[in-house]
C-alpha positions, 0 to 999 in steps of 0.5 A: 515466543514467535512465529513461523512467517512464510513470504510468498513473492519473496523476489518481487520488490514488495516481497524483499521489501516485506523481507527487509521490514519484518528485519527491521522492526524485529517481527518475533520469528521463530522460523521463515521461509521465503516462496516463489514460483518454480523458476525463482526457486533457488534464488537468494533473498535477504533477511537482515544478515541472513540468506534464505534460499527461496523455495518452491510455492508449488510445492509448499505445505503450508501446515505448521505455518503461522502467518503469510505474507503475500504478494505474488500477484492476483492469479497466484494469490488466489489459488494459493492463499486459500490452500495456506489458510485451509493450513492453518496459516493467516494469509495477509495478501497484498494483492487485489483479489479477496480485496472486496469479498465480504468476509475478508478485512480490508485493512490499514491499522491505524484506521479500522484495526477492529475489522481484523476480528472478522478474518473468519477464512483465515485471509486479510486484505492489504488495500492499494498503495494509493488508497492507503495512504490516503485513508491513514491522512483522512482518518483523523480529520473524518473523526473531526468533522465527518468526511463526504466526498472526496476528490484526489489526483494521484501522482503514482511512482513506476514501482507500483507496477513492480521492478520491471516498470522501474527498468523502463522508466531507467531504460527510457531514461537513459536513451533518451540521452543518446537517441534510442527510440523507447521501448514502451512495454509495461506502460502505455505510452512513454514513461521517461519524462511524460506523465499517463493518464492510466492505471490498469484498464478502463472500466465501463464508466470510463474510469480505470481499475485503479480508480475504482479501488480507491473508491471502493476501498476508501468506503470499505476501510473508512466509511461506506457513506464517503464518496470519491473521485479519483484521478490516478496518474503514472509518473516519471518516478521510481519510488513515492506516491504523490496524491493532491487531495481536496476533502469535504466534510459536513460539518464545519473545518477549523484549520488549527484543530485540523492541523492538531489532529495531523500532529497526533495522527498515528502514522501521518508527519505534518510537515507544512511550512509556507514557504519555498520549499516548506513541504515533502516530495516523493524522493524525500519519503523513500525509506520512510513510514510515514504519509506526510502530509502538507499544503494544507489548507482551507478548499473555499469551493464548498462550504466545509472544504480542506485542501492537502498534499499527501505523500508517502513510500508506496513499497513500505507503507502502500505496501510491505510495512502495512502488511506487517503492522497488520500482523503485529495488530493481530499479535496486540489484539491477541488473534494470533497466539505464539509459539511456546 
């Protein structure tokens, strides 16, 4: 009993990464395919220990395909995933474009699973990295004490703007140290030891797209009556998203029952000692599930406040591995049947 699982975007860093995920937690395939535009067509990519040659999405049939996993880019994205689930094919897709449309989930299973029951065009959405992993740390302590508002200052790695932002920050780095000038092409400014202020483009009230999302997509997934001001930084890192996050809730916060809640949370590792060193940083969670959470804390600013530190693999969790949780959900709810 399995599945035939097309990857489209399958060069891209979250693709390979989507690849290497459904390989690691033995996903039940019967069949892949990995799908790319005409010029990738003909490139290898790796599945566990097999090869797969990619192949064209242009001129792909979807037909007879159970599930696809997305993450091409928006434009692609949006010519292409509604042909797949015309097919027949569930469309997960990773970009931001059917995000927000109404009929489609938005989805992170270890907060709203349910909203995958209403995938009735065939298309579920996969939130931005930011958003997710903070919903996954949010969860449990909203279910405590009912969240209001939140405020978050996010340090984002450069692979959220794909391999070629990880090559700048590499770049820049390295002639740095022989005094090249930088090339300053997929940021805007500096990379290499700065910090920008900038995540996508700015939008009419002065916030960018990037905060945005993680206003809208923290109501959509959580709770429509949470409000959230959001900061969101691009940093000098290859890999691992960081997020300082103060939570105000309406009911009274008891710190002990908050950090039970944590430990039990499906998905998130309390890691939080007082002391040197005693909490996680990005570097430490690459190649990890997890949103590790620490510095946790009472926020006396307000009357029922947390303050905590939130970090987690923006290409597995923010990214690849939830879109394959996604999947085996809708296998555990029984919403996708299996090949006999």
């Amino acid at each position: 009993m399995g599945y035939r699982v097309a990857v489209v975007g399958a060069t891209g860093a979250v693709g390979r990464e989507i690849l290497k995920t459904l390989a690691e937690r033995e996903f039940p395939v019967d069949d892949i395919v990995a799908l790319a535009s005409p010029r990738s067509a003909g490139r290898e990519v790796s599945f566990g220990d097999r090869v797969l040659k990619v192949q064209n999405l242009e001129t792909f049939d979807f037909k007879g395909w159970d599930i696809g996993l997305f993450s091409p880019g928006g434009s692609v994205s949006a010519k292409y995933a509604p042909i797949a689930a015309k097919a027949g094919c569930i469309v997960i897709d990773n970009t931001s474009h059917f995000r927000m449309e109404p009929d489609v989930p938005l989805v992170v299973p270890e907060v709203n699973p349910l909203a995958l029951k209403g995938a009735k065009r065939g298309i579920i959405a996969n939130p931005n990295c930011s958003t997710i992993q903070m919903v996954v740390a949010l969860k449990p302590l909203h279910d405590l004490f009912t969240l209001k508002r939140v405020v978050v200052a996010t340090y984002q790695a450069v692979s959220g703007a794909g391999k070629d932002g990880m090559d700048e920050l590499f770049s820049q780095t390295r002639g740095s140290f022989v005094n090249d000038p930088p090339k300053i092409e997929q940021f805007q400014k500096q990379i290499a030891f700065n910090c920008i202020p900038q995540i996508d483009r700015f939008m009419d009230d002065g916030a960018t797209k990037e905060e945005w999302k993680m206003r809208v997509e923290t109501r959509k997934i959580l709770d429509p009556e949470v409000e959230v001001q959001a900061t969101c930084v691009r940093v000098p890192v290859f890999v691992g998203h960081s997020e300082a996050i103060v939570a105000e809730f309406a009911e009274p916060v008891d710190l002990e029952r908050a950090r039970t809640a944590l430990r039990e949370a499906e998905g998130v590792i309390l890691l939080d000692q007082r002391e040197d060193g005693g909490y996680v940083t990005p570097i430490e969670c690459v190649g990890e599930d997890a949103s590790y959470v620490s510095r946790l804390r009472v926020d006396p600013s307000v009357p029922h406040g947390l303050a905590f530190w939130c970090v987690s693999d923006n290409l597995r969790k923010g990214a690849a591995l939830n879109a394959v949780q996604i999947a085996e959900t809708m296998i555990a709810l029984d919403l996708l049947p299996a090949h006999a």
